[in-house]
ROMI-476233 format. One record per residue (C-alpha): residue number from 1; x, y, z; residue in one letter. Coordinates in Angstrom, 3 decimals, padded with zeros to 6 digits. Layout:
BEGIN
+-----+----------+----------+----------+---------+
: num :       px :       py :       pz : residuo :
+-----+----------+----------+----------+---------+
: NUM :        X :        Y :        Z :       a :
...
+-----+----------+----------+----------+---------+
***
This chain:
BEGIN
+-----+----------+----------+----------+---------+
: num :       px :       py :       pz : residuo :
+-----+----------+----------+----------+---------+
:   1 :  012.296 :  022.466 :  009.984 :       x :
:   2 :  011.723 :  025.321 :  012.185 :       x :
:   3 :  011.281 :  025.930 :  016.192 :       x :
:   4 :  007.756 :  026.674 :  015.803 :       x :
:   5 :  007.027 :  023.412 :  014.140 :       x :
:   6 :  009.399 :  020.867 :  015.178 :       x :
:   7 :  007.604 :  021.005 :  018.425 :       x :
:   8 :  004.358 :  020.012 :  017.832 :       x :
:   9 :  006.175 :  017.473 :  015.435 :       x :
:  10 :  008.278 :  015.707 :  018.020 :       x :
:  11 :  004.758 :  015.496 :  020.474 :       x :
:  12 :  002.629 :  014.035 :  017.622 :       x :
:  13 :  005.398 :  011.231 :  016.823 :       x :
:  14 :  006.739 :  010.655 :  020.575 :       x :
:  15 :  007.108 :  006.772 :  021.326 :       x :
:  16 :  005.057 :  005.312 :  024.523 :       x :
:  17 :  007.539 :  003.146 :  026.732 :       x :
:  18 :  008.267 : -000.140 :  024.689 :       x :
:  19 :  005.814 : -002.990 :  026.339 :       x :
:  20 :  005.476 : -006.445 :  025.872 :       x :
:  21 :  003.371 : -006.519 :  023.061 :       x :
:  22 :  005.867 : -004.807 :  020.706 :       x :
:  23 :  008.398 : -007.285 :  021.462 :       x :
:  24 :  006.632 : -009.443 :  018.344 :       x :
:  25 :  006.582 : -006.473 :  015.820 :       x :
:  26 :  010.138 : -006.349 :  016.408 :       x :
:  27 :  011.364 : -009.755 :  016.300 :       x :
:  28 :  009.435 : -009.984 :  012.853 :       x :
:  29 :  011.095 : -006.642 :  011.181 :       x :
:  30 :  014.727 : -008.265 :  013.190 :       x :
:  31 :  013.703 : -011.877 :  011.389 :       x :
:  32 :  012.910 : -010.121 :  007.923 :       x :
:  33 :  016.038 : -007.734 :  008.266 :       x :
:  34 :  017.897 : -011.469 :  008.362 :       x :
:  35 :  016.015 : -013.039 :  006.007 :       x :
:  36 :  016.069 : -010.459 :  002.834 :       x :
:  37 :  020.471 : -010.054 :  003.843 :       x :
:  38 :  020.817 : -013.432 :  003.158 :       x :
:  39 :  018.636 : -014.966 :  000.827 :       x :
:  40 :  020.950 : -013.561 : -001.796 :       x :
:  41 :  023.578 : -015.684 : -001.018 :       x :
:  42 :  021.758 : -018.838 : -001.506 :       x :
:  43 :  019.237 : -018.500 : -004.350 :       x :
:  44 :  019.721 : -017.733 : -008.123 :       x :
:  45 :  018.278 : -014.523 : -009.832 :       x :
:  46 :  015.174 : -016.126 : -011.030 :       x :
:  47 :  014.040 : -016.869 : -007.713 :       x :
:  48 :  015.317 : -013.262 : -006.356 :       x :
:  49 :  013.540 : -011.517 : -009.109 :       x :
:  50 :  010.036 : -013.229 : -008.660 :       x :
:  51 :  010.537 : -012.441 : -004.899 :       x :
:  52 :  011.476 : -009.267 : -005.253 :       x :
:  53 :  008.316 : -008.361 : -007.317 :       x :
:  54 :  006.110 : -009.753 : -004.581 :       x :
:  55 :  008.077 : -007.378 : -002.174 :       x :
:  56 :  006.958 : -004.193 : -004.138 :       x :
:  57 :  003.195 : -005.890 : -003.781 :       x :
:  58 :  004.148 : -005.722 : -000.021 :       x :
:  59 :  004.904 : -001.876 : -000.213 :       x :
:  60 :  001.581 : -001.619 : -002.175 :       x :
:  61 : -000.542 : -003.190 :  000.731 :       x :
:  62 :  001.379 : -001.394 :  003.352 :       x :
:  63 :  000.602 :  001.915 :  001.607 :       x :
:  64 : -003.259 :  000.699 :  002.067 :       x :
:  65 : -002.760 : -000.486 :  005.627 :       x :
:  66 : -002.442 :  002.690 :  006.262 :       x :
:  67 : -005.094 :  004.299 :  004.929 :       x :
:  68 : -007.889 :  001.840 :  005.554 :       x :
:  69 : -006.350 :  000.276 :  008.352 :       x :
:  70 : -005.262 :  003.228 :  010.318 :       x :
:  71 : -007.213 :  005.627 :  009.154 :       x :
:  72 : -010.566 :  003.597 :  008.396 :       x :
:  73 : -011.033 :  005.150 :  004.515 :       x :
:  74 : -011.926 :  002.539 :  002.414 :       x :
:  75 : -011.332 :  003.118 : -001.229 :       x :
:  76 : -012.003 :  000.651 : -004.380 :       x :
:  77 : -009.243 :  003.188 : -006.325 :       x :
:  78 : -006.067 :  003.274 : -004.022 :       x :
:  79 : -003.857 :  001.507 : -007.339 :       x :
:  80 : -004.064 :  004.484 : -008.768 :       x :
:  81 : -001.449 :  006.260 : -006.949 :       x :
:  82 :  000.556 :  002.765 : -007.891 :       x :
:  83 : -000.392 :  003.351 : -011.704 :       x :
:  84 :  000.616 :  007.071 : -011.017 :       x :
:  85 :  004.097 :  006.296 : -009.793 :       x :
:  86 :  004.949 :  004.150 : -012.526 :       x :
:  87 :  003.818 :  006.027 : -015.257 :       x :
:  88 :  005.525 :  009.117 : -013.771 :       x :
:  89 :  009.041 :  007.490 : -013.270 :       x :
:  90 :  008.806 :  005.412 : -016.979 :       x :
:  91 :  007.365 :  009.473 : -018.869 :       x :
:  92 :  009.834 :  011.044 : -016.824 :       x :
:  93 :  013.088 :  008.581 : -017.722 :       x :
:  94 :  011.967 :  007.556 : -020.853 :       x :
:  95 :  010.364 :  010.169 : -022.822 :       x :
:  96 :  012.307 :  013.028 : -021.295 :       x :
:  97 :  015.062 :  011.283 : -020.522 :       x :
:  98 :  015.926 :  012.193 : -016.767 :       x :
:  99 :  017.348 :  010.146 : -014.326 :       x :
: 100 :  016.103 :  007.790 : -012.130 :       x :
: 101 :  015.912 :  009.402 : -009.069 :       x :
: 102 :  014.147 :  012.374 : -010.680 :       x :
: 103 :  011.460 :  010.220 : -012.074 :       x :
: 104 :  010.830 :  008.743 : -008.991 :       x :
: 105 :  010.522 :  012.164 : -007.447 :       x :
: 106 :  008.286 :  013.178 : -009.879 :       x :
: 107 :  006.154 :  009.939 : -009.538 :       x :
: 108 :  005.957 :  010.533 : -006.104 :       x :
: 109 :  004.685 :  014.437 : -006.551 :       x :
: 110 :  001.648 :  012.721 : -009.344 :       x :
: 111 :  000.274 :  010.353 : -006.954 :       x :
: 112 :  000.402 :  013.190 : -004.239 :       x :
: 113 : -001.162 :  016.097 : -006.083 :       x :
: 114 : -004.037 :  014.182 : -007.922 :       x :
: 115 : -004.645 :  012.233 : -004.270 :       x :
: 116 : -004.392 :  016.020 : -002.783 :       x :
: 117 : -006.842 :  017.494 : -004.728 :       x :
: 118 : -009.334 :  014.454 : -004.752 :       x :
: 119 : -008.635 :  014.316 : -001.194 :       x :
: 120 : -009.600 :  017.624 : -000.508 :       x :
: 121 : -012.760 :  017.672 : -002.518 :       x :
: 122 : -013.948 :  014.760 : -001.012 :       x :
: 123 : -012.692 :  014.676 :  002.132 :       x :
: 124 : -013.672 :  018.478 :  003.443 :       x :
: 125 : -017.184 :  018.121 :  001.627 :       x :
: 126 : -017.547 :  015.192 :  004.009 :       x :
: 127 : -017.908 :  011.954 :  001.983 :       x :
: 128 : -017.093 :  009.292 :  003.553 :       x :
: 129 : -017.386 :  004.930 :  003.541 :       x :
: 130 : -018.960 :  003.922 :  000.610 :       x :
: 131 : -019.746 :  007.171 : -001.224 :       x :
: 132 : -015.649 :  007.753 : -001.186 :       x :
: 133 : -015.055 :  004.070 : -002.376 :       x :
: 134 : -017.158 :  004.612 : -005.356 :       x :
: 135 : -015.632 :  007.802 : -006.585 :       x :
: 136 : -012.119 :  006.495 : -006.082 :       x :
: 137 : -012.893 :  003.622 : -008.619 :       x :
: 138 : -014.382 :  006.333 : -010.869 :       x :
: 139 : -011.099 :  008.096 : -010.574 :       x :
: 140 : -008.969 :  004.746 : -011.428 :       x :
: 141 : -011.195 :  004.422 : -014.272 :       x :
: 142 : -010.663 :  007.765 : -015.618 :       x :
: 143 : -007.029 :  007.155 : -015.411 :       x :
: 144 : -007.060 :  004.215 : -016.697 :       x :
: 145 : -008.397 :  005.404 : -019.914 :       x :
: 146 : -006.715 :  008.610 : -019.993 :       x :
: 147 : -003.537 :  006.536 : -020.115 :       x :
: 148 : -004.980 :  003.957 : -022.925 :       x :
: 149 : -006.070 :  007.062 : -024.976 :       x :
: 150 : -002.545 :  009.386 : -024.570 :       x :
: 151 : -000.534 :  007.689 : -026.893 :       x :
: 152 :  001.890 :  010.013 : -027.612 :       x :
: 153 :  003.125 :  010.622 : -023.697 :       x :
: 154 :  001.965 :  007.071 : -022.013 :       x :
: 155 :  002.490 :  004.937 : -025.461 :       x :
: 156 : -001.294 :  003.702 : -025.439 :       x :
: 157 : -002.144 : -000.170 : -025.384 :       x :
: 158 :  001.242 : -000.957 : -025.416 :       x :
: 159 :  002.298 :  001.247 : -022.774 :       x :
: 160 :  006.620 :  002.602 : -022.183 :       x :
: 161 :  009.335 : -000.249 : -022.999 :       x :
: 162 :  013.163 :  000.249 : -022.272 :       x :
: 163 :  012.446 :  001.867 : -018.732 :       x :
: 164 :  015.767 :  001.904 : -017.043 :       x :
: 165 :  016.524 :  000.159 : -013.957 :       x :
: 166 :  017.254 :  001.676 : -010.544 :       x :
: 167 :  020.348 :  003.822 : -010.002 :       x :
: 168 :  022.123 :  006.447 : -008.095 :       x :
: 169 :  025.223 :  008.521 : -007.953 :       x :
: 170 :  026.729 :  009.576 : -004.565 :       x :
: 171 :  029.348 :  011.996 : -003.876 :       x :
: 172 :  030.079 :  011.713 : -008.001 :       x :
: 173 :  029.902 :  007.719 : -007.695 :       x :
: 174 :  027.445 :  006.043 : -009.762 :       x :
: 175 :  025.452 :  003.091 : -008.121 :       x :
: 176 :  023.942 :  000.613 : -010.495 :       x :
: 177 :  021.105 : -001.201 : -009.030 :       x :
: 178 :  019.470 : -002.915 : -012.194 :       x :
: 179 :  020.830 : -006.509 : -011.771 :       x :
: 180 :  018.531 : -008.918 : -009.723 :       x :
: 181 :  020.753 : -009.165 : -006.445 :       x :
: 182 :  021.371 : -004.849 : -006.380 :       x :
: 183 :  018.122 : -004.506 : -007.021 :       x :
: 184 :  016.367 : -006.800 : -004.596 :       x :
: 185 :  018.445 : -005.324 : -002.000 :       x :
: 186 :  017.132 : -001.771 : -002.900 :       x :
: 187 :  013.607 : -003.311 : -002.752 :       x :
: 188 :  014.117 : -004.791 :  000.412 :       x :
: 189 :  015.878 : -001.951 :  001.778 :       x :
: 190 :  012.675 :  000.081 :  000.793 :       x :
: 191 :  010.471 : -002.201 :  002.262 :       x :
: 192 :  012.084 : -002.269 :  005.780 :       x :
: 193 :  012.636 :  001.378 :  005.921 :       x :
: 194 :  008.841 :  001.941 :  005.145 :       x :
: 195 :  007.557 : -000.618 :  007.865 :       x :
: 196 :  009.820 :  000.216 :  010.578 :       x :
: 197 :  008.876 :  004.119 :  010.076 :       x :
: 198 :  005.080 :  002.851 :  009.359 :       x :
: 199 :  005.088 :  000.959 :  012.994 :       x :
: 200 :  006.720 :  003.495 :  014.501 :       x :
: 201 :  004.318 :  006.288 :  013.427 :       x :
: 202 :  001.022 :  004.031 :  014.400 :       x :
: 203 :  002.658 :  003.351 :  017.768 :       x :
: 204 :  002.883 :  006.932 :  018.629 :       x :
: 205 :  000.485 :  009.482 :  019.889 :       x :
: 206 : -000.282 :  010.101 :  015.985 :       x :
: 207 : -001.530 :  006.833 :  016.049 :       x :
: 208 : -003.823 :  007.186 :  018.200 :       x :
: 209 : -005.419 :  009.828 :  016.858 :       x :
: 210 : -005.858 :  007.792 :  013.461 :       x :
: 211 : -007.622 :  004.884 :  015.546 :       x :
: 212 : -009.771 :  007.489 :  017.501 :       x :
: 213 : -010.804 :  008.985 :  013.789 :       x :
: 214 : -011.141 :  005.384 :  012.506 :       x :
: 215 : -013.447 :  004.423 :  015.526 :       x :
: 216 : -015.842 :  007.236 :  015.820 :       x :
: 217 : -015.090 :  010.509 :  013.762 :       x :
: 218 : -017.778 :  012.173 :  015.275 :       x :
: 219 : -016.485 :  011.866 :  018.612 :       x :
: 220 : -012.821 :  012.732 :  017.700 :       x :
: 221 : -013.791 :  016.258 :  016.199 :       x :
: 222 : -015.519 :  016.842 :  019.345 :       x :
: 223 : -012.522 :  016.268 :  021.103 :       x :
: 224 : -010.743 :  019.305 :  018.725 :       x :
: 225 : -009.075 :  017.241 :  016.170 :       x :
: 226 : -009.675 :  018.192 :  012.735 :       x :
: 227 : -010.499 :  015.079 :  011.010 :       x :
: 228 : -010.636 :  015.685 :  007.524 :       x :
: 229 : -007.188 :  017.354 :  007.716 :       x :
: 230 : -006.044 :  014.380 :  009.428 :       x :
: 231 : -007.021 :  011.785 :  007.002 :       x :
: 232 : -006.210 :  014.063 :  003.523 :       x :
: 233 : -002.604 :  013.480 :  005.365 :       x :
: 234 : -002.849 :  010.014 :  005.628 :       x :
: 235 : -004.546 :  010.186 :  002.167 :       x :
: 236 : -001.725 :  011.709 :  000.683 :       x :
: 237 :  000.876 :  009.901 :  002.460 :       x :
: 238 : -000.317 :  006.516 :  001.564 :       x :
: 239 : -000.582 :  007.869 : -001.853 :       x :
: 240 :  002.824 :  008.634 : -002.347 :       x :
: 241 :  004.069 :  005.237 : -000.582 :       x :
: 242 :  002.002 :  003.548 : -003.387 :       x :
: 243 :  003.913 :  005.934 : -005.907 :       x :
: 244 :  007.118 :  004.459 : -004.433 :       x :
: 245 :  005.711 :  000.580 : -005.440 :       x :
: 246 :  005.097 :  001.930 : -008.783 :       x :
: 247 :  008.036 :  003.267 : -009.477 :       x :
: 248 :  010.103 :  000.454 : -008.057 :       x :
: 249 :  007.435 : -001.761 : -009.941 :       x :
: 250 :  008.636 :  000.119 : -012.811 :       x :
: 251 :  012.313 :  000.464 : -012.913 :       x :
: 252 :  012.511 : -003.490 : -011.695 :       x :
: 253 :  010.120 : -004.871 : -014.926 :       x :
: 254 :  011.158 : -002.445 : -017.303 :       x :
: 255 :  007.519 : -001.657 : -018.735 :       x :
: 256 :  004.574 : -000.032 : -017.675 :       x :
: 257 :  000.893 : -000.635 : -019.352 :       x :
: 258 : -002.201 :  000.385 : -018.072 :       x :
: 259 : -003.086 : -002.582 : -016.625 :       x :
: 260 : -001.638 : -001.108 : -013.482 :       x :
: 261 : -004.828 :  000.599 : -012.668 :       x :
: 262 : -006.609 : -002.932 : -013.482 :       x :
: 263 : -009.596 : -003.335 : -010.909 :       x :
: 264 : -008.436 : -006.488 : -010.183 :       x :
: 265 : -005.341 : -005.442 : -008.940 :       x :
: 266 : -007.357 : -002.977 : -007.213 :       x :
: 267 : -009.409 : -005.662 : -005.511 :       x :
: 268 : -006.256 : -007.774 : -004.798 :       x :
: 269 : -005.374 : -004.583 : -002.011 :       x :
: 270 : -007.903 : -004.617 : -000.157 :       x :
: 271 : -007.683 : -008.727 : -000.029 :       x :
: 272 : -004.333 : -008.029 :  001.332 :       x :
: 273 : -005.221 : -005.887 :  003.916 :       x :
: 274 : -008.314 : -008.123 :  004.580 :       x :
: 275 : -006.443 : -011.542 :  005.091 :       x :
: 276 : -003.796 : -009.848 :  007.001 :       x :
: 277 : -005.368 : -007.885 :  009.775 :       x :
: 278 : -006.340 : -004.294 :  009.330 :       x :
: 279 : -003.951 : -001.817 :  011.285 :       x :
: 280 : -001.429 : -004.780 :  012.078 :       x :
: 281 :  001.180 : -003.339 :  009.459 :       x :
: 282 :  002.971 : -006.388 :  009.079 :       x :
: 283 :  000.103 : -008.661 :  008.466 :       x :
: 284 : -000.674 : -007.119 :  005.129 :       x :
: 285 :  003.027 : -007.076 :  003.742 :       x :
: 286 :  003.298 : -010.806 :  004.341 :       x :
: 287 : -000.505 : -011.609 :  003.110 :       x :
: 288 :  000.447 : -009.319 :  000.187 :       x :
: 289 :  003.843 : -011.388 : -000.685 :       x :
: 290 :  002.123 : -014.729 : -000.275 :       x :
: 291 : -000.547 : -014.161 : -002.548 :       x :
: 292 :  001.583 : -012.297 : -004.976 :       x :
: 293 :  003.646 : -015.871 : -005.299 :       x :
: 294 :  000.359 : -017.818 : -004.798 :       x :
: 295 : -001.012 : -015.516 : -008.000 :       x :
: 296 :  002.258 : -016.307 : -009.781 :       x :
: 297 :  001.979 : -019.799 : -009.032 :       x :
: 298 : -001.601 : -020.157 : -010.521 :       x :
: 299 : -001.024 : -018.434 : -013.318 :       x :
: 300 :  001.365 : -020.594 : -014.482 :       x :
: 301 : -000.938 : -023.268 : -015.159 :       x :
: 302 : -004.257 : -021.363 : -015.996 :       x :
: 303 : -004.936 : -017.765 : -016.313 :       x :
: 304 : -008.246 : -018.105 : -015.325 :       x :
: 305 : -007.864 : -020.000 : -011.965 :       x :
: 306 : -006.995 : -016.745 : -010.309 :       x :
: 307 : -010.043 : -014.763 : -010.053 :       x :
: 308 : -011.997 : -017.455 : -009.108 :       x :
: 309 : -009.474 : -018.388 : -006.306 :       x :
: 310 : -009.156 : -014.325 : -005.424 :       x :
: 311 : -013.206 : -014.467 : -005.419 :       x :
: 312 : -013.096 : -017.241 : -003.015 :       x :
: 313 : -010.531 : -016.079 : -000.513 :       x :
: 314 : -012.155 : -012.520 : -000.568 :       x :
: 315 : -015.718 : -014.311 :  000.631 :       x :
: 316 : -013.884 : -016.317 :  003.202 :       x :
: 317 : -012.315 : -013.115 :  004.449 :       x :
: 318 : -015.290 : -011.496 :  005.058 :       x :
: 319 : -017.788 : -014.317 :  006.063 :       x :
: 320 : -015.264 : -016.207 :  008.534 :       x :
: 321 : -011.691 : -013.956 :  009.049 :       x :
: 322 : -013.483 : -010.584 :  009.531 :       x :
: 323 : -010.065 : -009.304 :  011.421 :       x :
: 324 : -007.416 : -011.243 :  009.059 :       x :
: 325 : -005.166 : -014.370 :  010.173 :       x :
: 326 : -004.313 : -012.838 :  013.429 :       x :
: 327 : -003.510 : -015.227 :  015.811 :       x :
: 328 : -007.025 : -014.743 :  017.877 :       x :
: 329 : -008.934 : -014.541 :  014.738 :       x :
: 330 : -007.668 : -018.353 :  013.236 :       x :
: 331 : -008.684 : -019.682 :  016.593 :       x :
: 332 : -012.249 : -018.162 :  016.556 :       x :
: 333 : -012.701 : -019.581 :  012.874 :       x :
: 334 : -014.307 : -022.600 :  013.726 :       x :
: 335 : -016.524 : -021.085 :  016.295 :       x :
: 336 : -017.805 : -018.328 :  013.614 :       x :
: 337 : -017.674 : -021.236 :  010.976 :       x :
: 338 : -020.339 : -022.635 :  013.527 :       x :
: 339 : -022.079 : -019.198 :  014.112 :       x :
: 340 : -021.739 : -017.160 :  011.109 :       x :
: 341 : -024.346 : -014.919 :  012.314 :       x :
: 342 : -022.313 : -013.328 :  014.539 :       x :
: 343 : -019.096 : -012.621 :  012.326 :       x :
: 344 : -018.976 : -009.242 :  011.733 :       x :
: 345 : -016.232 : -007.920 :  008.805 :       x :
: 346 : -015.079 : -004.444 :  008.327 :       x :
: 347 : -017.324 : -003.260 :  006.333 :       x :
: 348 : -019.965 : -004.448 :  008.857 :       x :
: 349 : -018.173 : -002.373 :  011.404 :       x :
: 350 : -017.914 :  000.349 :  009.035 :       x :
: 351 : -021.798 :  000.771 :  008.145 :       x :
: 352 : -022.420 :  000.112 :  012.012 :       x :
: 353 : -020.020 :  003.172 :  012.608 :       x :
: 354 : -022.289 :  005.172 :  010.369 :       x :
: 355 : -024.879 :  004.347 :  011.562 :       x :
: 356 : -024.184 :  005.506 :  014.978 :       x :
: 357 : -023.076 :  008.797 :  013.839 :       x :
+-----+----------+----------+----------+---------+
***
């Protein structure tokens, strides 16, 4: 990076002193650091693969954390960036035949220029809050059918099979990470990386500009801040951390069909996000992993008992856990339980927002 940029860089990302309330952020990344180095040595690779599948869902609802969270740009679309990383690592590795790290790099640059260019459209013309939420499902819809109808690059209905697992060669050693224990560590690794750079980056001066943007957009471009530069960055950012959970979604399962860009997964996101706490960054990883299991769990005994459970949490979120299971909001849920009136969720805040502007 150059002088002339590496400047302004370093004052966007600097770090406020550390105070007390970032002493729980930490424990929790120092507890999960623990906890993912040595579950390996105790449980078998059924149990590591099923958790480890969960932990991409994690990296999904972190990418969206970010975006809604942070940022405040709801979207009803965001798995398609997910869809877009997976089918770009499995066409890239499997009908082409590169490597794994190359289809990774080229999911990553699919999920970044198709959010760059929606992004920009949409973004710089000024739609926002609902109006951007109902394109972005048109866009996952559109995908989702150009991938049924390609058959000849994404394999149709049936989607790609035989997608290679994760590996990498270093200084001319190769590194397989296919087998459950390599590759939950790789997972993990992933996960931890992206959190601890995802907390660090909200916690800084960047940050703050995101919340400001969030909180009244208006306002913030008064100040001089260009907003919709700002959030086609986080846009495209969250994007291509979404890419990452597809591609790692597909290298670990070995198939990708295009019931990645389901609407019910879709809808699953923004639970996580939801039950978690908007803009807490952990909250959504763990809400994401627990309901993955939970999902997993159900499933197992009826196929249909999800969606009516996912229906049921989703109206609970928003009627009585309008801020997620923070520690402040599971102690107010009796008293909005009692006065429901006066719960207020997101996208309450969200029109109210508008409506100011």
């Amino acid at each position: 990076m150059s002088r002339r940029y590496a400047g302004p860089v370093r004052l966007w990302l600097a770090q406020p002193p550390f105070r007390s309330k970032d002493i729980a952020p930490v424990a929790m990344w120092g507890t999960a650091l623990v906890l993912f180095a040595t579950l390996p040595l105790w449980s078998g690779p059924y149990l590591l693969s099923t958790i480890r599948d969960a932990l991409i869902m994690g990296l999904l609802g972190l990418s969206y954390d970010f975006l809604w969270g942070r940022a405040g740009v709801l979207t009803l679309g965001h798995t398609t960036f997910f869809g877009l990383g997976a089918y770009g690592f499995a066409v890239a590795t499997v009908q082409f035949g590169q490597t794994p790290l190359t289809g990774l790099v080229v999911g990553m640059l699919c999920a970044a220029a198709v959010a760059a260019v929606v992004g920009y459209f949409l973004l710089f013309a000024g739609v926002r809050l609902h109006f951007f939420a109902i394109i972005s499902m048109a866009v996952l819809i559109v995908v989702q059918q150009l991938a049924t109808s390609w058959q000849s690059v994404t394999g149709g209905d049936t989607g790609l099979l035989a997608i290679p697992g994760l590996s990498a060669t270093v200084a001319g050693h190769g590194f397989d990470l296919s087998g459950p224990r390599a590759s939950w560590y790789a997972v993990a690794g992933v996960l931890l990386a992206a959190t601890g750079l995802m907390w660090l980056v909200c916690r800084s001066r960047y940050g703050r500009v995101l919340t400001a943007i969030a909180t009244n957009e208006w306002r913030a471009r008064a100040c001089g801040y260009h907003t919709s530069f700002h959030l086609l960055l986080v846009f495209v950012v969250s994007a291509m951390i979404a890419a990452i959970a597809g591609c790692l979604m597909a290298a670990c399962s070995g198939v990708v069909a295009p019931d990645v860009f389901s609407p019910l997964l879709a809808t699953e996101v923004i639970l996580w996000v939801a039950i978690g706490g908007r803009g807490t960054t952990g909250g959504p990883v763990i809400a994401a992993v627990v309901l993955t299991l939970l999902k997993q769990t159900v499933s197992s005994y009826s196929t249909d008992g999800w969606p009516l459970i996912l229906g049921t949490l989703f109206l609970g979120c928003v009627l009585f856990m309008p801020d997620g299971l923070r520690v402040r909001g599971a102690l107010a849920v009796a008293h909005r339980i009692c006065r429901p009136h006066r719960g207020r969720s997101p996208f309450h805040r969200a029109g109210r927002a508008q409506g100011e502007r």
